[in-house]
C-alpha positions as CSV (number, residue, x, y, z in Angstrom):
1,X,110.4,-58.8,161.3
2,X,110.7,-59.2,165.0
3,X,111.2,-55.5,165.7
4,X,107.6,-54.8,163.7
5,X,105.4,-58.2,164.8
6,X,106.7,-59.3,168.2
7,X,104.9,-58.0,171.5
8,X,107.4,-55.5,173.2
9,X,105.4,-53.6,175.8
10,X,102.3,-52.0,175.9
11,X,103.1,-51.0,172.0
12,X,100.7,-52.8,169.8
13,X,102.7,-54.9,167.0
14,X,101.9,-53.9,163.3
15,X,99.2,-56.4,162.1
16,X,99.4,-58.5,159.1
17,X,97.3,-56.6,157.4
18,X,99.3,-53.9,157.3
19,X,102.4,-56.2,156.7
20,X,100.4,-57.6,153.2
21,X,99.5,-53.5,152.3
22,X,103.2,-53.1,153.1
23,X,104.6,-55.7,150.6
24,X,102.3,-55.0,147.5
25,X,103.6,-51.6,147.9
26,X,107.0,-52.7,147.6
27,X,106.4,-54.8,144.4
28,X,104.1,-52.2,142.6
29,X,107.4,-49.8,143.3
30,X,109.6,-52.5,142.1
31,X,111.7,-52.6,145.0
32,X,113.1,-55.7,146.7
33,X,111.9,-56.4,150.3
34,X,114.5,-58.4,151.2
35,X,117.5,-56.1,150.5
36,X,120.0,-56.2,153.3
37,X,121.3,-52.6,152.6
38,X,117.8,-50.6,151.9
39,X,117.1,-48.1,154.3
40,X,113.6,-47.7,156.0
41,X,113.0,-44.4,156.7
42,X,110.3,-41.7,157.0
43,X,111.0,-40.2,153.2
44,X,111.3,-44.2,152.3
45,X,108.0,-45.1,154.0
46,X,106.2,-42.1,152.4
47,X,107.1,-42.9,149.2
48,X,105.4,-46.2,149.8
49,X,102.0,-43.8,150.3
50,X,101.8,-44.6,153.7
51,X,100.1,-42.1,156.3
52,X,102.1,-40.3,159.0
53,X,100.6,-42.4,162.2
54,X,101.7,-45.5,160.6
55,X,105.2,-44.3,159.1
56,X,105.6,-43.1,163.3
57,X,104.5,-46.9,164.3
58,X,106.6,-48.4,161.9
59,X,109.7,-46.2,163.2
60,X,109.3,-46.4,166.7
61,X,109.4,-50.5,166.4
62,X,111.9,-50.0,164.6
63,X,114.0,-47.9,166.8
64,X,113.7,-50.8,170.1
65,X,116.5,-52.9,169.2
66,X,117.7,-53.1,172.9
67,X,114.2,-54.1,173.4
68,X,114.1,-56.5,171.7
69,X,117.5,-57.9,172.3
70,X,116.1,-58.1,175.9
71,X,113.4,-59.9,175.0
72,X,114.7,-62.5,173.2
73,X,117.8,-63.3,176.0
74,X,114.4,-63.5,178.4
75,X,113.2,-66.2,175.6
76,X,116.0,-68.0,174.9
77,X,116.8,-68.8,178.9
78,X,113.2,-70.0,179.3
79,X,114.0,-72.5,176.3
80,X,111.7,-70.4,174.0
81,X,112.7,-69.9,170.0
82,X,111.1,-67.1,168.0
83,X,110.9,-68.2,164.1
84,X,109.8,-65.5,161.8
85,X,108.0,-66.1,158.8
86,X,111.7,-65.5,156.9
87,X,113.6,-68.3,159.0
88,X,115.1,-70.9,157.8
89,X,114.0,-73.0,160.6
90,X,109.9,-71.9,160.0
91,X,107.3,-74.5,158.5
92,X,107.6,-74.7,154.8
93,X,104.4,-76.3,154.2
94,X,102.6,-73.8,156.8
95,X,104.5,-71.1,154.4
96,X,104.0,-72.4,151.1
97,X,100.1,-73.6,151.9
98,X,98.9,-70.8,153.6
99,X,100.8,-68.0,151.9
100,X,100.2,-64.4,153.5
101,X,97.7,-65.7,156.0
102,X,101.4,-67.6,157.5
103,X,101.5,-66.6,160.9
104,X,104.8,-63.9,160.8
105,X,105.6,-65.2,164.0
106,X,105.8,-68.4,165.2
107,X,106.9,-68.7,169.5
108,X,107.9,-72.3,169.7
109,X,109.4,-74.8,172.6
110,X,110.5,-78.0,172.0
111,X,112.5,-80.0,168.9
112,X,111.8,-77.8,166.2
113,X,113.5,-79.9,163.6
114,X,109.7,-81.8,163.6
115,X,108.5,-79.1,161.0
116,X,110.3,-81.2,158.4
117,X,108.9,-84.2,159.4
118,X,105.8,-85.8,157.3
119,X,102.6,-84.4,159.9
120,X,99.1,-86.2,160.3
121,X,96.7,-83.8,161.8
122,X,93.5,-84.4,164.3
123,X,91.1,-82.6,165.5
124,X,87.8,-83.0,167.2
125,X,84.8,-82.1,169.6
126,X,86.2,-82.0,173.4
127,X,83.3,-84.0,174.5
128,X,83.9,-87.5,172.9
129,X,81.3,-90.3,172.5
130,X,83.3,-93.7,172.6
131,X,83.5,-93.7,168.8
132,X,85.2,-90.6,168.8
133,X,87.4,-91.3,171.3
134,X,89.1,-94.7,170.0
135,X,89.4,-93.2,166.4
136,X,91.0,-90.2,168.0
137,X,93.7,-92.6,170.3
138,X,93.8,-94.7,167.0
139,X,94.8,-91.9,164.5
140,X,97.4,-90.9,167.2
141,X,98.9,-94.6,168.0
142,X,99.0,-95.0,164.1
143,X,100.8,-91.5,163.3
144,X,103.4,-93.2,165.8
145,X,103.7,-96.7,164.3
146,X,104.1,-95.4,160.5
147,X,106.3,-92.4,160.9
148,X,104.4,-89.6,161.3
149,X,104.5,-86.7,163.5
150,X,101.3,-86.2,165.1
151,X,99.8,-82.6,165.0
152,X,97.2,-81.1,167.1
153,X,95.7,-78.2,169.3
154,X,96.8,-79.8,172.7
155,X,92.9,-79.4,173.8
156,X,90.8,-81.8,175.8
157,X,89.3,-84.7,174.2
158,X,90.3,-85.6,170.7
159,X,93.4,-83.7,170.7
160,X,94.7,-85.2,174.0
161,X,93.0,-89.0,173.4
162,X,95.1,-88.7,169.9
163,X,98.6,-87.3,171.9
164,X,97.8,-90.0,174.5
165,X,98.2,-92.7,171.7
166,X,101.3,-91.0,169.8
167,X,103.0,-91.1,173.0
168,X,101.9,-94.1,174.4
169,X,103.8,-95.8,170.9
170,X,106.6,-93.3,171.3
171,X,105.9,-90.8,168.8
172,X,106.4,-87.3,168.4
173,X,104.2,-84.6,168.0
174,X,103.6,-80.5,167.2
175,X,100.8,-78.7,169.1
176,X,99.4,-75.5,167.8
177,X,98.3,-74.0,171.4
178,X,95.2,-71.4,171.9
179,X,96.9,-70.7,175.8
180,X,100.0,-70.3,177.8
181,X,103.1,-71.9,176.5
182,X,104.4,-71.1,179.4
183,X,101.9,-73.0,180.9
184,X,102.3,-75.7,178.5
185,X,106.3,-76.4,179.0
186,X,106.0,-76.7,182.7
187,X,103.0,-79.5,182.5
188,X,105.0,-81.0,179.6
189,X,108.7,-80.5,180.5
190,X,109.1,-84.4,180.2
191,X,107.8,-84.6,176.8
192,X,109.8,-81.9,176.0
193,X,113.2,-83.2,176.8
194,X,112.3,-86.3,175.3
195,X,112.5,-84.3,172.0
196,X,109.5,-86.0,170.8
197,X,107.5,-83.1,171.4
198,X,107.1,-78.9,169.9
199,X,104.8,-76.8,170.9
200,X,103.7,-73.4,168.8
201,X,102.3,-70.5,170.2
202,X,101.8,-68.0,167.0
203,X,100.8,-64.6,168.9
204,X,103.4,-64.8,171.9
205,X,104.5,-67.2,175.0
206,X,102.2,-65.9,177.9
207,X,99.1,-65.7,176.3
208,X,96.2,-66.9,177.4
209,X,93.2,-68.6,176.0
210,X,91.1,-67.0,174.1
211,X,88.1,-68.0,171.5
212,X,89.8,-66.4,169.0
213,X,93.4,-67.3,169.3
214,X,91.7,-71.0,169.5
215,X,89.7,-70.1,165.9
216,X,92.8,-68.7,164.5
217,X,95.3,-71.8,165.3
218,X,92.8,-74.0,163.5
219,X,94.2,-73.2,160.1
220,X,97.7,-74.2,161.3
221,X,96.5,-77.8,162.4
222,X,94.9,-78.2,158.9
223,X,97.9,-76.8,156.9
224,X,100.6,-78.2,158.5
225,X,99.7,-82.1,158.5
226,X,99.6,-84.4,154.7
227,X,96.1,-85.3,155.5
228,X,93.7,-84.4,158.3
229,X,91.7,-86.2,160.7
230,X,88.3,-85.4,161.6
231,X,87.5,-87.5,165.1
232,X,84.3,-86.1,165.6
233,X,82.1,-83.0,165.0
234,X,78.7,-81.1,166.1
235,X,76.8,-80.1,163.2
236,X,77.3,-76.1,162.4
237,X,78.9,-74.7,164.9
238,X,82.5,-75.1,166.9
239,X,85.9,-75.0,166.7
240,X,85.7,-78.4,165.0
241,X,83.4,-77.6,162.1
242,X,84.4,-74.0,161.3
243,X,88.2,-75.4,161.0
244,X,86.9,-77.9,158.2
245,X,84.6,-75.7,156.5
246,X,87.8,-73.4,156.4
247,X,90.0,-76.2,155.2
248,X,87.4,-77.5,152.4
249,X,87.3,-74.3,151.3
250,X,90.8,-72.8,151.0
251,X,92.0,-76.6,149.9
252,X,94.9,-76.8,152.9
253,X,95.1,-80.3,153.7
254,X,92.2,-83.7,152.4
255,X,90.0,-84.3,155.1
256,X,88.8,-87.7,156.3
257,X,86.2,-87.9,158.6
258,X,85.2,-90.8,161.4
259,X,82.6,-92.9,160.1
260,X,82.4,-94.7,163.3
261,X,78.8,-93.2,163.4
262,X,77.9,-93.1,160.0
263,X,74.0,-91.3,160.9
264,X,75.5,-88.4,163.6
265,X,74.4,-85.1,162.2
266,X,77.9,-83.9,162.5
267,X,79.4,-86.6,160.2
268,X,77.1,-86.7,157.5
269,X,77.3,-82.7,157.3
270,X,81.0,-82.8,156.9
271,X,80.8,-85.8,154.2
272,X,78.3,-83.2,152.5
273,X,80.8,-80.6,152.2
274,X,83.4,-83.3,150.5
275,X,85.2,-85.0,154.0
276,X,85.9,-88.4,152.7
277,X,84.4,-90.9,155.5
278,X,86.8,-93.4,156.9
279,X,86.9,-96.3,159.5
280,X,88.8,-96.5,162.5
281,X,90.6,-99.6,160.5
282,X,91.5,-97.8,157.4
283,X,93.8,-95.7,159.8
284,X,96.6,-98.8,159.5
285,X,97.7,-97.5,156.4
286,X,97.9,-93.7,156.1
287,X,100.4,-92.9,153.2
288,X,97.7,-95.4,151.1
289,X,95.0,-92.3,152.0
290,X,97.4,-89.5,151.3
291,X,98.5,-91.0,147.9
292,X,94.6,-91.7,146.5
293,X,94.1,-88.2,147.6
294,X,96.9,-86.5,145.5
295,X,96.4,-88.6,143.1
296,X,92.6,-87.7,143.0
């Protein structure tokens, strides 16, 4: 897994695209993926119908163990662990709720043992109006005082007002990062040998922001946390109301939604789409919410 998906030079990793083609081919063929003795070669890969360009991609990874091994002994003395989608150590519920959209790799510094801790999610707009901002630092301080690992994107405004009162109680918390975790472990080396903190990187450790990479860590906010909650959001468009409509859709995680405002555009669109609205005082009992919601 690491020899196909991690980034090892200038050579592009295989995509998960071709990962998912690779896997119904094996189970169409009846063959077991995770045999320890099966041999990948170009006759083996051919079989499988694949093309000669990506049968000579999918060897040359393949052939870059010392690469690799490099790599990682790079990783491991900056404090950096590599969990592939097949580790024990990786996310179950990112695994079981997101299936093959899972990231395959997941570049991670901090206590990792938090992926088996119950996870309340939060996100929200970057620019906060006051409502926005106390739910946010509310959600947070209440993750903390009822057991909960907090679970954001590490962004300005409702991510950081909501890590602010996690930590300000002494919780933990897992951020999904859309930039440098490099970056990230030096501004946070406290937090991080404190324990109380992980952060995730899913497309490599030096990365750095990017639209994109910000859209596609969204879904891992959603999945990963029991419930998630919505601090604030414009109406149609961001990072913020794309994630939701995502999460409505696919069913990752309930949503509840700040009613601090109940008449902003943003809110009423969500509660449209099937948020459920909640106060800033509802927060002081969370596993209440999560259990009317699998209940429901």
């Amino acid at each position: 897994m690491l020899l196909l998906f991690a980034e090892l030079g200038v050579e592009k990793p295989l995509t998960v695209h071709t990962y998912r083609g690779l896997r119904r081919m094996l189970e169409a063929l009846g063959q077991d993926r995770r045999d320890p003795d099966g041999q990948v070669d170009a006759s083996a890969l051919r079989r499988l119908g694949l093309r000669d360009a990506q049968i000579d991609l999918i060897l040359s990874r393949l052939s870059r163990e010392g690469e690799l091994e490099d790599h990682l002994t790079v990783l491991d003395r900056m404090g950096i662990t590599v969990l592939t989608r097949i580790s024990p150590e990786y996310p179950a519920r990112l695994r079981r709720t997101l299936g093959d959209s899972a990231p395959m790799l997941l570049y991670c510094a901090g206590n990792t043992t938090l992926f088996g801790t119950r996870c309340v999610s939060l996100v929200g707009s970057r620019e906060l109006r006051p409502s926005g901002r106390a739910f946010a630092r509310e959600a947070g301080r209440q993750a903390a005082l009822q057991g909960f690992t907090y679970v954001s994107g590490g962004a300005s405004g409702a991510d950081s007002a909501g890590f602010d009162g996690t930590w300000r109680e002494g919780g933990t918390a897992i951020l999904f990062l859309p930039d440098s975790l490099e970056t990230r472990m030096v501004r946070m080396g406290h937090a991080l040998r404190s324990q109380s903190l992980l952060l995730v990187s899913e497309q490599g450790h030096d990365l750095a922001f990017s639209a994109a990479r910000a859209h596609s860590r969204n879904r891992l906010i959603h999945a990963m946390g029991e419930m998630t909650l919505v601090a604030q959001s414009d109406y149609g468009s961001g990072g913020t109301w794309q994630g939701t409509a995502e999460n409505l859709k696919n069913g990752w995680s309930p949503v509840f939604v700040n009613n601090g405002e109940p008449e902003d555009r943003g809110t009423r669109g969500l509660v449209e789409r099937g948020c459920t609205p909640i106060s800033q005082e509802e927060l002081r009992d969370l596993p209440t919410l999560i259990e009317h919601t699998v209940r429901d």
